[in-house]
N, C-alpha and C positions, 0 to 999 in steps of 0.2 A: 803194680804188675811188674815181675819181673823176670827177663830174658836171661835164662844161663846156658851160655854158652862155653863147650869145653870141647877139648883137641885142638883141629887144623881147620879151621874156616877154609875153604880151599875146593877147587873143581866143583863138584855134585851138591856140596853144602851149602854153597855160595847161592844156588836156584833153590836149595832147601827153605834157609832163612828165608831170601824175598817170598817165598810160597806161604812160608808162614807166617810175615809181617803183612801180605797182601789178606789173607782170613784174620789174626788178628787184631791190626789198626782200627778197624770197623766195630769192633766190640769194646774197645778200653773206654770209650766214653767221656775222654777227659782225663781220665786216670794217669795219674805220674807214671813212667815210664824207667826202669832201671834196667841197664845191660850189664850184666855180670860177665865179666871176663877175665874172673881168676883164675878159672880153669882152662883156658884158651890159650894154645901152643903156637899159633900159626895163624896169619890171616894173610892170601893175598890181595892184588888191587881190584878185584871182585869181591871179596868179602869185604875187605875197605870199604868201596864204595856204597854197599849195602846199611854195614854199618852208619857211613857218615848218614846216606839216606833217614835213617829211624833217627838219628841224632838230630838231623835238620829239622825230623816232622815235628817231632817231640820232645826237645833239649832233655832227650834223656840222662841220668846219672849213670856216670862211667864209674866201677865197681873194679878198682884193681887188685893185685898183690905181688908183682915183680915188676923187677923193670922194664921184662919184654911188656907185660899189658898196660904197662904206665906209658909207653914208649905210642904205645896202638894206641888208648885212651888220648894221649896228646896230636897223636896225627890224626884221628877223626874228628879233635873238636878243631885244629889249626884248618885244617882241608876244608872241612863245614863254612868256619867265618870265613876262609878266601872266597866259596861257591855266591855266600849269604852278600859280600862287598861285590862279589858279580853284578848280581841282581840286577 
């Protein structure tokens, strides 16, 4: 299954995503999990957050193509393991 995500992760989209990772999660059944975020301009630390979430539930595959998504792909997996050495 996979999450493509394109623009500004940001304000409204940010309760979009979780809206729709809280209906989807429940249906993948297992299923690998890919977030595509080559097309993705913009995330704030709401959509971060979001992000690292589905990354933590799911060690999904980060899907980049620049250095801004390369840059997001490394802060949500580095963010995740800080939460995950919380624990």
């Amino acid at each position: 299954m996979t999450l493509k995500l394109e623009g500004r992760l940001t304000g409204p989209w940010v309760g979009e995503l979780a809206h729709l990772w809280e209906q989807t999660s429940p249906q993948r059944a297992g299923r690998k999990i890919a977030l595509d975020l080559r097309a993705t301009t913009f995330a704030d630390a709401g959509g971060i957050r979001v992000l690292r979430s589905i990354y933590s539930q799911t060690g999904a595959t980060l899907l980049t193509a620049t250095p801004w998504t390369q840059y997001l792909a490394e802060e949500i997996a580095r963010t995740a393991a800080e939460t995950n050495e919380e624990k």
